[in-house]
C-alpha positions as CSV (number, residue, x, y, z in Angstrom):
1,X,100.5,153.9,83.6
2,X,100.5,155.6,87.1
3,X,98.8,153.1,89.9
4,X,95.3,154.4,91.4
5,X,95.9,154.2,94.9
6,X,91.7,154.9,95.4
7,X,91.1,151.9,94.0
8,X,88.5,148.9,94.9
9,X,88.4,145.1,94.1
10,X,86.5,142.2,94.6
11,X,86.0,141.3,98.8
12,X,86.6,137.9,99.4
13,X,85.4,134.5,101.7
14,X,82.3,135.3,103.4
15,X,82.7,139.6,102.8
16,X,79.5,140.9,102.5
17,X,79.6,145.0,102.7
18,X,81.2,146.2,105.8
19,X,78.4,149.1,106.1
20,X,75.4,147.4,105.8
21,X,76.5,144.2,108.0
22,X,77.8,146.9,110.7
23,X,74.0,148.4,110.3
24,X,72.9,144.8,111.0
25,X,75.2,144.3,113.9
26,X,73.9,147.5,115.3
27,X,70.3,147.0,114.6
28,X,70.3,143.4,116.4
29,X,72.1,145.4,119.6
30,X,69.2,147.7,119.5
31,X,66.7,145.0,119.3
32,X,67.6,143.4,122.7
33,X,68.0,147.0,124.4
34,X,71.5,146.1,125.6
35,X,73.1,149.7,124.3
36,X,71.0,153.1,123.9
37,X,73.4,154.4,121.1
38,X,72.8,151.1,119.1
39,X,76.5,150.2,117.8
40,X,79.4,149.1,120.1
41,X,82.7,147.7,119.4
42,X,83.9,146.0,122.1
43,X,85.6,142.9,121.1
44,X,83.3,141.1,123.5
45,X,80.4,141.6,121.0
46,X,81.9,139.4,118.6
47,X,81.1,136.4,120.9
48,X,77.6,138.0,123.0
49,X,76.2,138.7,119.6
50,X,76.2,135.1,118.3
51,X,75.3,133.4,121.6
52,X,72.3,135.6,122.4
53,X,71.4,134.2,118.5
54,X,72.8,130.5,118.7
55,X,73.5,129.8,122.6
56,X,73.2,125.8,121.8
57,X,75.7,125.5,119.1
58,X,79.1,123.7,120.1
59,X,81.9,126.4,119.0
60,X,85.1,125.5,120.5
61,X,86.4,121.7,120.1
62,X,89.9,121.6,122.3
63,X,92.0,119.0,121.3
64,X,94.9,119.8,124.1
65,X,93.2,117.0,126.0
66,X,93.3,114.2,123.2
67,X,97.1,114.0,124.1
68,X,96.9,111.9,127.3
69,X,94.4,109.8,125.6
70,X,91.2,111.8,126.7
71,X,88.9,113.2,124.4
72,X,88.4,116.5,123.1
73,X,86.4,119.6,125.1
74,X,83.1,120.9,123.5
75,X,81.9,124.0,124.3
76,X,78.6,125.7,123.0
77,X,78.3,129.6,122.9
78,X,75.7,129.7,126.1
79,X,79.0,127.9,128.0
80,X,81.4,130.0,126.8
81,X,80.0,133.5,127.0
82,X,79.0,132.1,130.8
83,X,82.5,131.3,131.7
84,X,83.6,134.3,129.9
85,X,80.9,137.0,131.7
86,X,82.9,135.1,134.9
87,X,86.5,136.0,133.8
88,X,85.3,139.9,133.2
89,X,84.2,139.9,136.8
90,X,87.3,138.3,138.0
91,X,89.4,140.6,136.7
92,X,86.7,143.7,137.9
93,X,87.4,142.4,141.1
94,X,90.8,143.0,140.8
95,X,90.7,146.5,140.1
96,X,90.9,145.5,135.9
97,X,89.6,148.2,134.3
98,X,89.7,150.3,130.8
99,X,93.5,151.0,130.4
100,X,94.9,148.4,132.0
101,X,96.9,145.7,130.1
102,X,95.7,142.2,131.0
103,X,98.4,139.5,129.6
104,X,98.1,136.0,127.9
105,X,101.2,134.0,128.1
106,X,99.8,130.5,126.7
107,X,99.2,127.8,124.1
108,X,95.7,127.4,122.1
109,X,93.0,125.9,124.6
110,X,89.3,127.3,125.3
111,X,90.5,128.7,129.0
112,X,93.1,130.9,126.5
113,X,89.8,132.1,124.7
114,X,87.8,132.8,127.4
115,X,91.1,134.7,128.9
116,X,91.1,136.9,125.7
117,X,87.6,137.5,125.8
118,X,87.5,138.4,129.6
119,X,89.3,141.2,129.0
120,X,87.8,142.0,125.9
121,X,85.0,142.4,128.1
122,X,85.9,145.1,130.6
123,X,87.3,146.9,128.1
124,X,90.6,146.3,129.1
125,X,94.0,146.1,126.8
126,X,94.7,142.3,125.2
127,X,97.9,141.5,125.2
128,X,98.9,137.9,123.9
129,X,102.4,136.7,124.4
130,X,104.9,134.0,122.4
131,X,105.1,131.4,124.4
132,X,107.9,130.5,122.8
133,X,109.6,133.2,123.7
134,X,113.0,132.6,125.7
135,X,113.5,134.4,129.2
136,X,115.3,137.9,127.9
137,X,112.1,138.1,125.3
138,X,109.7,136.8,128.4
139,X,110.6,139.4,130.4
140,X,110.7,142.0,128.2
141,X,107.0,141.4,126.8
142,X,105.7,141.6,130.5
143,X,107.8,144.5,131.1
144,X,107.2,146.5,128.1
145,X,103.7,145.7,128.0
146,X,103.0,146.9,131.6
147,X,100.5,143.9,131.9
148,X,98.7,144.1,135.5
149,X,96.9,140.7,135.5
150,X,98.7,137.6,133.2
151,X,97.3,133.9,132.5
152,X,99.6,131.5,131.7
153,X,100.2,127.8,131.6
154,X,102.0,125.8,134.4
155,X,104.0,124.7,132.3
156,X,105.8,128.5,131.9
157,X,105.8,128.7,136.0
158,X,109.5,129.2,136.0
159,X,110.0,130.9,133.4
160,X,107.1,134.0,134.4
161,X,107.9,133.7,137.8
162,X,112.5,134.3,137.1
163,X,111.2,137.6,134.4
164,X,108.1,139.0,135.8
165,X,108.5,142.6,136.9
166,X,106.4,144.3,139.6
167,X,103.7,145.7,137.4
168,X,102.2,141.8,137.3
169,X,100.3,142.3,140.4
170,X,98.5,138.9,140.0
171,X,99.3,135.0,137.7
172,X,96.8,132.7,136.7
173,X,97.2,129.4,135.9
174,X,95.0,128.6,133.5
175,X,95.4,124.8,133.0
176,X,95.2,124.6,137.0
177,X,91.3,123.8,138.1
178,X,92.8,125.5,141.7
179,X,94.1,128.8,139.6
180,X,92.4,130.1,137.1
181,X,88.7,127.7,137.2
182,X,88.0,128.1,140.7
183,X,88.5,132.1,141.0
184,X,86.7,132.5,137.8
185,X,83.5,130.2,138.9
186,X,83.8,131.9,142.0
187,X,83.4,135.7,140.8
188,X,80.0,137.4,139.9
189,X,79.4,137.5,136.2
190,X,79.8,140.7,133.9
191,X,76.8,139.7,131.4
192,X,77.5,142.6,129.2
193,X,80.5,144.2,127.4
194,X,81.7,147.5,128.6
195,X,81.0,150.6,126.3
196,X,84.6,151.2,124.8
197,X,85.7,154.0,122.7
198,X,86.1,152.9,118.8
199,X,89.9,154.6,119.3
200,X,90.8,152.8,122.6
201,X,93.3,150.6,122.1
202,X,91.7,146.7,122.0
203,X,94.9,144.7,121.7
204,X,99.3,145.3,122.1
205,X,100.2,142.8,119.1
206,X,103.7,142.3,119.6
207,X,105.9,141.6,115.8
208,X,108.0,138.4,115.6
209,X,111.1,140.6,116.0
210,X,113.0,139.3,113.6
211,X,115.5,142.2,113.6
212,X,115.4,143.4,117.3
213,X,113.0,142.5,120.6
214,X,109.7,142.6,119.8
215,X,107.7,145.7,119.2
216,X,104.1,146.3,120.6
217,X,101.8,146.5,117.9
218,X,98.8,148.7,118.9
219,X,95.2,148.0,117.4
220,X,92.0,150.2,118.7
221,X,88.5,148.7,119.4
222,X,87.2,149.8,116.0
223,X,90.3,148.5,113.6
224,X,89.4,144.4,114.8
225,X,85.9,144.7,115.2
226,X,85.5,146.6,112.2
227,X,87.7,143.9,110.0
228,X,85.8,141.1,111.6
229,X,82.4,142.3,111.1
230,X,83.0,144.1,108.0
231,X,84.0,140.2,106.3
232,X,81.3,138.1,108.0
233,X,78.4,137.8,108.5
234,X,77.1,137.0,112.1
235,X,76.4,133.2,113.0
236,X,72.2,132.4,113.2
237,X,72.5,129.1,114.3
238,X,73.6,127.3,110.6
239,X,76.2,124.8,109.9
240,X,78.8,126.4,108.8
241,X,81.7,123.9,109.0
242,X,84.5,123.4,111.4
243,X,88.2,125.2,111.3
244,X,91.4,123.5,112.3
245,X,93.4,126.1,113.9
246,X,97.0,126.1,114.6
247,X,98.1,129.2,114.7
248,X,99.0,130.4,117.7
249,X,96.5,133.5,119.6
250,X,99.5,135.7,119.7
251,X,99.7,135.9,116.3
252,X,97.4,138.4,114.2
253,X,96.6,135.7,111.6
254,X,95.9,133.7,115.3
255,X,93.7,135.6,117.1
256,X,91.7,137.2,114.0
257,X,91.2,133.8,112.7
258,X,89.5,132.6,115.8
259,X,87.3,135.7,115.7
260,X,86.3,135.5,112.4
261,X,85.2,132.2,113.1
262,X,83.1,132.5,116.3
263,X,81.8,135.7,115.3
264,X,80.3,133.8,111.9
265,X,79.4,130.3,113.2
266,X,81.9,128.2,112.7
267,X,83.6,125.6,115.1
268,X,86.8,126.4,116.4
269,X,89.2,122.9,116.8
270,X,91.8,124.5,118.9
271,X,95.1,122.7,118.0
272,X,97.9,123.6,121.2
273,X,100.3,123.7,118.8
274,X,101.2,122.7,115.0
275,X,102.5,119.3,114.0
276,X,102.0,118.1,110.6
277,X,100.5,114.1,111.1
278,X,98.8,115.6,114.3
279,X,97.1,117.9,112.3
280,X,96.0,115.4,109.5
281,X,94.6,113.1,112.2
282,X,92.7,116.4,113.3
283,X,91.3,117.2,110.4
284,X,90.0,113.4,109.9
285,X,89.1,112.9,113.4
286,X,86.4,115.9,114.0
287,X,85.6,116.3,110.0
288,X,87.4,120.0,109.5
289,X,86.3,121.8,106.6
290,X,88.3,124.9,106.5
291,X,91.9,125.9,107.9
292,X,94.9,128.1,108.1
293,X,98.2,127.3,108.0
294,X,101.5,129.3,106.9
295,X,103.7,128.3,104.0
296,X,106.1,126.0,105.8
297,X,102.9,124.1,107.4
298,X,101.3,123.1,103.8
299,X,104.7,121.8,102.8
300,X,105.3,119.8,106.4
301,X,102.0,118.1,105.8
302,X,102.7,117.4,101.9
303,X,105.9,115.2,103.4
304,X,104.0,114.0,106.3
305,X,103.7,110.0,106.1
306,X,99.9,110.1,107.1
307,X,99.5,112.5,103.8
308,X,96.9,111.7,101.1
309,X,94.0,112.7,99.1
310,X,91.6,110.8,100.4
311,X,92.5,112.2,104.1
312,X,91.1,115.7,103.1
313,X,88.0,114.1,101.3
314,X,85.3,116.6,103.4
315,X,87.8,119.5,103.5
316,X,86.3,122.7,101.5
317,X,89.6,125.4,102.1
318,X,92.7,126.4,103.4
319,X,93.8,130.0,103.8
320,X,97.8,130.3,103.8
321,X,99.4,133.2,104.9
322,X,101.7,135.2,107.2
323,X,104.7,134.3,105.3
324,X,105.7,134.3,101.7
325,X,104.5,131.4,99.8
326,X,106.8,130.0,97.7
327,X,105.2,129.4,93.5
328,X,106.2,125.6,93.2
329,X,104.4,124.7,97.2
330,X,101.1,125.8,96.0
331,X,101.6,124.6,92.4
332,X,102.0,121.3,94.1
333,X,99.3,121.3,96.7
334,X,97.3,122.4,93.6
335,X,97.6,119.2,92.6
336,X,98.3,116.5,95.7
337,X,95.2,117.8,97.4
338,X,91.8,116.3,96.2
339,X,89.8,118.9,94.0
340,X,87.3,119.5,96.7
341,X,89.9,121.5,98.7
342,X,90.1,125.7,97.2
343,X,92.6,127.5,97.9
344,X,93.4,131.3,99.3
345,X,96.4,133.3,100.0
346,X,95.8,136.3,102.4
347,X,98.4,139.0,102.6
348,X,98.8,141.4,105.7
349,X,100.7,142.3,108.6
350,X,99.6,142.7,112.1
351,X,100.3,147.0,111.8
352,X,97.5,146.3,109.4
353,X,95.4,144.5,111.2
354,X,95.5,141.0,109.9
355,X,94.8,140.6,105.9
356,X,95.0,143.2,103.3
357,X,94.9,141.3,100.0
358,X,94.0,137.9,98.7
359,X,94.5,135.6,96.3
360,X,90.9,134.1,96.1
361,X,90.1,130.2,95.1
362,X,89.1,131.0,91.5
363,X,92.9,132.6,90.7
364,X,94.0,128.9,92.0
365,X,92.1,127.1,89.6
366,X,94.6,126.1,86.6
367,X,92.3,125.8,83.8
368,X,90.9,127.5,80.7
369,X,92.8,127.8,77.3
370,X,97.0,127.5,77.5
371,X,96.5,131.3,77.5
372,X,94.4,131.7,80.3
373,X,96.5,128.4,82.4
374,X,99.5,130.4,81.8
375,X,98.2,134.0,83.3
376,X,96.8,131.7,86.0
377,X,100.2,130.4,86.6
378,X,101.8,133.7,86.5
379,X,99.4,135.2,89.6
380,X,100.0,132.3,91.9
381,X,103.6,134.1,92.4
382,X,101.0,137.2,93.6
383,X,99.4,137.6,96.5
384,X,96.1,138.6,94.7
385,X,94.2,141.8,94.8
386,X,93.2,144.4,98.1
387,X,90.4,144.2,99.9
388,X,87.6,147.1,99.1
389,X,88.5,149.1,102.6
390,X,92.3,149.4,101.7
391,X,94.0,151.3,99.3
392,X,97.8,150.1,97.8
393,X,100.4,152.3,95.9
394,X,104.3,151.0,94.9
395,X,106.6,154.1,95.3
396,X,110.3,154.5,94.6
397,X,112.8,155.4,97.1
398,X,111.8,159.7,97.0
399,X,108.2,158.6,98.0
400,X,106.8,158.8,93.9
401,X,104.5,156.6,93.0
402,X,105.7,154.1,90.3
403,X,104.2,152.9,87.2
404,X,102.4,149.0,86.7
405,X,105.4,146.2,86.4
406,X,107.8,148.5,88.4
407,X,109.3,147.5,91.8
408,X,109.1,149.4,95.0
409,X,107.8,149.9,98.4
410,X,104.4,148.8,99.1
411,X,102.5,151.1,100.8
412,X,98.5,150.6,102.2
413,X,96.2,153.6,103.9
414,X,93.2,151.5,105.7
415,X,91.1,152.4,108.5
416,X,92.7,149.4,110.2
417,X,95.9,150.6,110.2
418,X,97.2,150.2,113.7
419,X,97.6,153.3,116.5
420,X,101.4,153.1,116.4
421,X,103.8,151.1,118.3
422,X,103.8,151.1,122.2
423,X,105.8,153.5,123.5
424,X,108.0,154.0,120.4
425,X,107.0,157.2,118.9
426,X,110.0,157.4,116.5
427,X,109.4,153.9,114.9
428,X,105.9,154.9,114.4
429,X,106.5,157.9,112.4
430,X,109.1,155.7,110.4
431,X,106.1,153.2,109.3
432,X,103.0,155.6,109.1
433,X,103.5,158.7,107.7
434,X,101.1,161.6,108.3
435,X,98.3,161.2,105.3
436,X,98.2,157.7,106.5
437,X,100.2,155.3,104.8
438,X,101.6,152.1,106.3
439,X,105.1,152.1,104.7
440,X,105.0,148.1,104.9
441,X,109.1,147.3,104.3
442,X,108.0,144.7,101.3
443,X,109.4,145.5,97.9
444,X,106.8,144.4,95.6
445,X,104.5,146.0,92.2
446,X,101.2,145.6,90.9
447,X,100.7,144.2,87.2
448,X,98.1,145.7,84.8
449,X,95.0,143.8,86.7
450,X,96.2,145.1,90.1
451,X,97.6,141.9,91.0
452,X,100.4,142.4,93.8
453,X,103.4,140.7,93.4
454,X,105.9,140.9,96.2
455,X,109.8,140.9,96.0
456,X,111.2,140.7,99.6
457,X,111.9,143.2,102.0
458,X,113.9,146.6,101.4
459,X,116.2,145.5,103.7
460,X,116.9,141.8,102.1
461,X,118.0,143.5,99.1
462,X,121.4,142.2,98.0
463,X,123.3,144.8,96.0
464,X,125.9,143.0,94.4
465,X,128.7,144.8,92.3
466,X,125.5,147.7,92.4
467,X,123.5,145.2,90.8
468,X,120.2,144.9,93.0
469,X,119.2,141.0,93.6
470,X,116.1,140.3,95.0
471,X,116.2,137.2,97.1
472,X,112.5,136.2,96.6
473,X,113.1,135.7,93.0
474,X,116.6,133.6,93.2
475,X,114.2,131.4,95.9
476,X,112.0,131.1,93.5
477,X,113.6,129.8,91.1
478,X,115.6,126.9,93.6
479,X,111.7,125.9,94.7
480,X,111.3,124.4,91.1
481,X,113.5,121.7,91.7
482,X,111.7,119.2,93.2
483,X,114.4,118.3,96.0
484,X,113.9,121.2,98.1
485,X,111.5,121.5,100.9
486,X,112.9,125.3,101.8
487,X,115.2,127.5,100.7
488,X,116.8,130.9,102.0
489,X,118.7,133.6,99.6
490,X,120.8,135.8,101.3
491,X,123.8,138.1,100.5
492,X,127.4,137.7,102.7
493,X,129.6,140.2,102.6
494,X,132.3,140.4,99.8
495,X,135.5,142.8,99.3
496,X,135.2,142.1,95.6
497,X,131.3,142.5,95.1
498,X,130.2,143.8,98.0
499,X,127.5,141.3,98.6
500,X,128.1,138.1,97.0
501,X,124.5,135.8,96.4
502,X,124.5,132.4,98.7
503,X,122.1,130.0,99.2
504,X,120.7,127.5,102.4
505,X,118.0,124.8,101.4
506,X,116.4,121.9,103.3
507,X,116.1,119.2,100.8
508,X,113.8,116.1,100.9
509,X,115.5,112.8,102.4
510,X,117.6,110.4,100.1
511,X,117.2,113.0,97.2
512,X,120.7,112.9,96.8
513,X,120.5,116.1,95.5
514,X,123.7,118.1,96.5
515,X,124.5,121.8,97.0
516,X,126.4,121.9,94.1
517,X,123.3,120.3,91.9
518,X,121.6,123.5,92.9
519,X,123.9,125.5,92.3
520,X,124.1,124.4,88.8
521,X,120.0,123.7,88.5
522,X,119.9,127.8,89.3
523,X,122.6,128.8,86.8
524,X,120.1,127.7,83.9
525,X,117.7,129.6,84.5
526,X,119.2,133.0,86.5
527,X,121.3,136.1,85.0
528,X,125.1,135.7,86.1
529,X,124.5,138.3,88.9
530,X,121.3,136.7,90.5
531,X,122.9,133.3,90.3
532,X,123.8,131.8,94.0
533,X,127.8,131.3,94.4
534,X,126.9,128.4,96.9
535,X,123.8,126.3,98.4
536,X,124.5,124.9,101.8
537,X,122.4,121.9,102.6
538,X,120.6,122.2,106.6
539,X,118.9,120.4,108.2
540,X,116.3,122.7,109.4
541,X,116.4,127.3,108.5
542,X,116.2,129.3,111.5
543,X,112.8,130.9,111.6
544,X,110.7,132.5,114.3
545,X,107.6,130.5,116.0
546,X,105.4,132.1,113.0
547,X,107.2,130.8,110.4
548,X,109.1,133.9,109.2
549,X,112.6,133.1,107.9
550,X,115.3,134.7,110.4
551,X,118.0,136.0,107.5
552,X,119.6,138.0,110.1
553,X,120.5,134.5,112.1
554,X,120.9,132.4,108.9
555,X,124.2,135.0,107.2
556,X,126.5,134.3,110.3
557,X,126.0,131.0,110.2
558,X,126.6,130.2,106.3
559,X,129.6,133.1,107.1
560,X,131.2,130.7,109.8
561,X,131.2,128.1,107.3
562,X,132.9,129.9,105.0
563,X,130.2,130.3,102.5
């Protein structure tokens, strides 16, 4: 059985038809004669549309200032959209225009919103930063960006001020009343998007470089506002809950999350950054209902001490995502978290524009016959079906697509797929290949529903005495005993083997689980060749700010150790 790469499946969350809610979105724009051609797609209309609808309704709860003991910011749409038709003319008045690359170097707070949207609004080039970044990766995201005009925090003063190159021609402070609040109050107001061109370039994404410095990811004006407004419907004014979000704005899952949301109606509680008993109290505090978080998040807050059912009592869903999630996490949230709470896995990448595929809350319900419990079982190791505007194929190593159950490449064709990477021509031909094809790096197949299962990345392969091992599965298979809070599999080089399979895991306090337990625990249920030689015990796996696991830090170290 061949896979149909043409094929469609069910949308998901709050997807209504991408074509008639774009029809919508245009026919509202025509209504209020703002554009003579009807549709538009700055980024900017994403947040004009909604206020000119709802210009009362708080959007934007910023908790940044409960730290000191304050309270947390509200902000309705009418504010917002005011402040941000201020930051557009700020930067018009300093020469900002389409092209130019405006930079945001800073945590989660409303002033980083109204930064992004700014921009957004002149039609100028987003480019959020990691702010986590150290000072060769600092410098070269301002350098490689070319960024003309860069908010930041004061607290990364130093740090901008030791890497920023010549093309920053002006740095806002944007948790300084004297930097950012005054110049912006002070400007005339842009009150209308720009006109953009569907194939400008929106946003410079840069990837967690987890194997080099990072790369620029480059996303047009039609790929975001088409996801956004193709999987929500615009906000009129109804409740429609509040989201928790931690995720940083430099990160696709980020920045897409807090459109989706705005764009749709729902409050925004801006979290600076994630920390699991913070983010409980959060939740509680201003009566979230929805939320992302990535893997390693829904297991911190499982083993935070502030954990229970009852704190998640008028919580509807969490969406996970941006990293693997591991079989036995969501098997146990499945059950620790009160049966009000559904569940959703969304898989993507940022050269895709955010989420691709999903696991939706019905394939997380365990129940039917054993039959049925068991298939259910079986997907939560997926990552669910495509969405109806992308197309998936599994091909072998010569390209050839491969049949259901076999393991390959994963490769996706959507409209979304980004414009290449910023100046890096030859890496862009590597990952898009000329009828369109994001050649994503994940190994993975699809089963006889079109479920998509992934198995690692090509290049975490171990090959061991020619034997291929992948490491998602060997992971797997350590996440079933209950000890371990993470895991890593990884292959160290061997003169006898050529790879030989080892093992790091964090495991939970006073287990008294060992290395050698898990060793053992894995040789019952894995084939000799899959089975890890060693598990070293760590307190913490290096991983980037996103969550991804950083293998190619994690082999020297278990190497040094003689693993």
């Amino acid at each position: 059985m061949q896979n149909n790469p043409c094929r469609r499946t069910r949308s998901y969350g709050l997807v209504q038809g991408n074509i008639a809610h774009i029809w919508r979105a245009g026919a509202f724009i025509r209504d209020y004669s703002l554009r003579e051609q009807g549709e538009t797609v700055n980024l900017g209309m994403l947040l004009f549309m909604p206020a000119s609808i709802a210009a009362e309704q708080i959007i934007l709860i910023d908790t940044s200032t409960e730290s000191d003991g304050g309270i947390a910011r509200e902000m309705t749409y009418g504010e917002l959209l005011e402040n941000v038709s201020k930051a557009a003319g700020l930067l018009t008045t300093l020469g900002v225009e389409a092209g130019d690359r405006v930079g945001v170097f800073a945590t989660n707070s409303v002033e980083c919103v109204e930064a992004i949207f700014g921009a957004a609004f002149v039609g100028a080039t987003i480019v959020p930063m990691n702010f986590r970044a150290g000072a060769e990766e600092a410098a070269h995201l301002m350098s490689d960006s070319g960024v003309k005009v860069l908010f930041t925090e004061s607290r990364y003063r130093d740090l901008v001020d030791e890497n920023r190159p010549d093309s920053v021609e002006q740095v806002f402070m944007l948790d300084e009343e004297s930097s950012y609040a005054q110049a912006r109050d002070d400007a005339f107001e842009l009150p209308v998007p720009e006109d953009v061109d569907p194939d400008g370039l929106c946003a410079l994404l840069y990837t967690s470089g987890t194997t080099s410095l990072p790369k620029g990811v480059k996303l047009t004006n039609g790929a975001i506002t088409g996801y956004v407004m193709g999987t929500n419907d615009a906000a009129t004014g109804e409740d429609m809950g509040k989201m928790a979000l931690a995720a940083p704005l430099y990160h696709i899952a980020g920045v897409t999350s807090m459109l989706n949301a705005l764009y749709s109606g729902r409050v925004v509680v801006l979290l600076p950054q994630f920390e699991a008993s913070a983010w409980i109290d959060t939740v509680q505090k201003h009566s979230v209902t929805h939320a992302f978080l990535v893997p390693t998040m829904l297991g911190r807050v499982m083993e935070a001490p502030n954990f229970s059912a009852d704190a998640f009592s008028g919580m509807e869903a969490i969406t996970y995502g941006a990293a693997p999630m591991p079989p036995s996490v969501i098997r146990r949230a499945i059950g620790e978290f009160p049966p009000n709470v559904s569940f959703a896995g969304a898989y993507g990448q940022t050269e895709t524009t955010s989420t691709v595929a999903v696991l939706d809350p019905d394939d997380h319900r365990v129940e039917g016959t054993e039959e049925e419990q068991a298939l259910k079982l079986k997907r939560l190791a997926s990552v669910g079906q495509v969405l109806d505007d992308v197309e998936v194929r599994v091909v072998d190593e010569d390209g050839n697509p491969v049949g259901a159950g076999t393991l390959g490449e994963v490769q996706l064709r959507t409209f979304r797929a980004m414009d290449g990477y910023w100046g890096n021509e030859e890496k862009t031909r590597v990952t898009v290949d000329d009828e369109g094809w994001v050649h994503t790096g994940d190994l993975g197949y699809l089963d006889e529903d079109d479920y998509l299962f992934l198995g690692g990345r090509t290049g975490d392969m171990i090959i061991r005495g020619g034997e291929n091992v992948s490491p998602d599965e060997v992971e797997a298979v350590l996440y079933e005993n209950g000890a371990v809070l993470e895991c890593a599999v990884v292959g160290v080089a061997s003169e006898e083997w050529g790879e030989r399979v080892v093992a790091a895991a964090v495991v939970r306090e006073g287990s008294g689980v060992t290395g050698e337990d898990l060793v053992a625990f894995a040789k019952e249920k894995l084939a000799p060749f899959k089975r890890p030689e060693a598990v070293e015990l760590m307190e913490e796996l290096p991983r980037t700010s996103t969550g991804k696991l950083l293998r190619r830090d994690l082999i020297p170290m278990l190497e040094e150790l003689g693993i």
